[in-house]
KEDRENFI-139046 format. One record per residue: residue in three letters; x, z, y of N, C-alpha, C, CB in turn. Coordinates in steps of 0.05 Angstrom, whole numbers, padded with zeros to 5 digits, always signed. Each point is the difference from the previous one (the first is absolute). Glycine has a CB too. Example, Ala and Ser with C-alpha at 12.3 -4.5 7.8 and 13.67 -1.06 7.14 Angstrom:
// residues 2
ALA+00264+00156-00114-00018+00000+00024+00018+00000+00024-00038+00025-00023;SER+00031-00039+00044+00016+00001+00024-00015+00014+00022+00024-00043-00013;
END
This chain:
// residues 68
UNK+00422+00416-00106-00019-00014-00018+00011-00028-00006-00040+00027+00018;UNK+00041-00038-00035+00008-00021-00015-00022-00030+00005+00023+00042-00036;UNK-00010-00067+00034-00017-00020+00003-00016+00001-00014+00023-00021+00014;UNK-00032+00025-00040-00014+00005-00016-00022+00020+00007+00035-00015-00025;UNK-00030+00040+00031-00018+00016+00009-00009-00003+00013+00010+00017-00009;UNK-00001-00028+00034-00021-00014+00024-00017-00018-00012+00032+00000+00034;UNK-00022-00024-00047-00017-00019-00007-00022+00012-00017+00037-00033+00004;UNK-00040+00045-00020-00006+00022-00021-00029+00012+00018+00060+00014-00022;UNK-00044-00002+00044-00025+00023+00023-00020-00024+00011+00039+00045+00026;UNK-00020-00080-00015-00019-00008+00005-00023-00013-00012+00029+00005+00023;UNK-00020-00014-00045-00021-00007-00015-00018+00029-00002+00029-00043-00028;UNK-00022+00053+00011-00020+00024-00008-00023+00009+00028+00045+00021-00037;UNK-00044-00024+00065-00004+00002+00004-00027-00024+00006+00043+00036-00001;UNK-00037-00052-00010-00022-00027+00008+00004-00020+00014-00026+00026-00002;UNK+00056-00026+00013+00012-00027+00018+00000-00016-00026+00035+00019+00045;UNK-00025-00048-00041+00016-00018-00003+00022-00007+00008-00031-00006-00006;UNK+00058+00003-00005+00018-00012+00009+00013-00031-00008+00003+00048+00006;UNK+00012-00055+00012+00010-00020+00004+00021+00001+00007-00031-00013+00004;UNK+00058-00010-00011+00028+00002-00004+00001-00003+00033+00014-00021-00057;UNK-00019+00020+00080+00009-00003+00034-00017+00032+00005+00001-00068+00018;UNK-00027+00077-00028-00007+00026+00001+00020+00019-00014-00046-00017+00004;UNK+00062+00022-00027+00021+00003+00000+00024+00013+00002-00025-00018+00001;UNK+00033-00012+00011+00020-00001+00027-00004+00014+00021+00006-00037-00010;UNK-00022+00042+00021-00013+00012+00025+00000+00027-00003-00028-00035+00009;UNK+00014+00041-00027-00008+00030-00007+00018+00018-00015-00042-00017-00001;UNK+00058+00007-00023+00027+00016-00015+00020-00021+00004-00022+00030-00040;UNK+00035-00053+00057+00016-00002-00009+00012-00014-00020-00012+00027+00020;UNK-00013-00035-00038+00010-00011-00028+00002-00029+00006-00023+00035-00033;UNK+00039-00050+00021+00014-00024-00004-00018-00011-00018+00047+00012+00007;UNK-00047+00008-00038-00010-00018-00024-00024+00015-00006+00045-00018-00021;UNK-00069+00014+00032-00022+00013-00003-00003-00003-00032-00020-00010+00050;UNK+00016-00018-00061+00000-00009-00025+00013+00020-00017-00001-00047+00016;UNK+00025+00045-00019+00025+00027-00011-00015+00030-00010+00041-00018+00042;UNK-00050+00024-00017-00016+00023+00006-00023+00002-00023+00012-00005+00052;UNK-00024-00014-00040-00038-00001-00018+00019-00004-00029-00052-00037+00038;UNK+00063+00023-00052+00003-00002-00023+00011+00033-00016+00007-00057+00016;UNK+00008+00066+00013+00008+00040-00020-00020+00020+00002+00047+00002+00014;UNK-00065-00010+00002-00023+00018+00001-00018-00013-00022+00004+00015+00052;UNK-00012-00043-00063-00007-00006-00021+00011+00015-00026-00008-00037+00027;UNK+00029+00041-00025+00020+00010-00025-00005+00019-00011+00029-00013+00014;UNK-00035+00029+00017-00013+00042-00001-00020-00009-00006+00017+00036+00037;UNK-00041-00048-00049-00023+00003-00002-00027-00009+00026+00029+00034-00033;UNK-00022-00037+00054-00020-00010+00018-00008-00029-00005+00017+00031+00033;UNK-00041-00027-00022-00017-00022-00016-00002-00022+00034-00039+00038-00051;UNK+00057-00060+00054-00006-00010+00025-00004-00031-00010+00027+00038+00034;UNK-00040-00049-00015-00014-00019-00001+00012-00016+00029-00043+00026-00032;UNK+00042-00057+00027+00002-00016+00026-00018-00017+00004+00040+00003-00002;UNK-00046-00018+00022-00007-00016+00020+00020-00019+00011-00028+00034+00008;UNK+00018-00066-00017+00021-00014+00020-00015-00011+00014+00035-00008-00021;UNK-00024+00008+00050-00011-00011+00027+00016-00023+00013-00016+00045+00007;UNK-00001-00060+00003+00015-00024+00009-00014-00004+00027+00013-00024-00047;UNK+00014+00013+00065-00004+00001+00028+00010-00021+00009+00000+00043+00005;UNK-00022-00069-00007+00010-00018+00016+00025-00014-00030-00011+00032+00063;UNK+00032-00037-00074+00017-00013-00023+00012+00028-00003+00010-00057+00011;UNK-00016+00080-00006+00020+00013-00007-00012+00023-00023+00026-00013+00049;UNK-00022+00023-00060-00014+00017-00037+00018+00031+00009+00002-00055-00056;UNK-00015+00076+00047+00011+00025+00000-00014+00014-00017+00015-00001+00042;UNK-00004+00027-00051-00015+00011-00014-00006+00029+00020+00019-00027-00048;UNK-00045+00040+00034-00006+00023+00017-00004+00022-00024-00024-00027+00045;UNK+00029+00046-00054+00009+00017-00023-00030+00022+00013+00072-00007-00011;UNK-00085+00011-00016-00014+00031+00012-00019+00008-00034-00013-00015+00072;UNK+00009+00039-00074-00005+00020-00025-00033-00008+00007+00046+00049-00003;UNK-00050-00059-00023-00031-00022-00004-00023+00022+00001+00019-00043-00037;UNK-00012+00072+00021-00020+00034-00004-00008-00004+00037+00038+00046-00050;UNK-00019-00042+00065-00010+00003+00035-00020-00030+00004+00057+00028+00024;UNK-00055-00042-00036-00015-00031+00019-00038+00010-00013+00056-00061-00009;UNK-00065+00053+00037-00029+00013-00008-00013-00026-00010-00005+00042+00037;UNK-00006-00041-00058-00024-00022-00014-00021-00009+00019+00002+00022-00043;
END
């Protein structure tokens, strides 16, 4: 399975990811890279930036899963 497809299963499934979640989980370097080719195919993803203390990240996740 491909970085994409993982990233792909986890969103769809209702996680959120993040570029050190990732790292952890596929491996991927350029999470960013990623979200932008799965944008390309048509998925509809959405971010979140979080800040911890001076430091900003983004957290990537498909907005249809986030409950109102």
């Amino acid at each position: 399975m491909t970085q994409n497809e993982q990233i792909k299963a986890h969103l769809k499934s209702g996680k959120r990811i993040t570029a050190i979640e990732a790292l952890d989980l596929f491996h991927c370097f350029r999470l960013s890279a990623r979200i932008k080719d799965l944008k390309e195919e048509g998925l509809k993803i959405d971010k979140t930036t979080i800040q911890r203390g001076e430091k900003h990240f983004a957290e990537y996740y498909l907005p249809e899963l986030v409950a109102n």
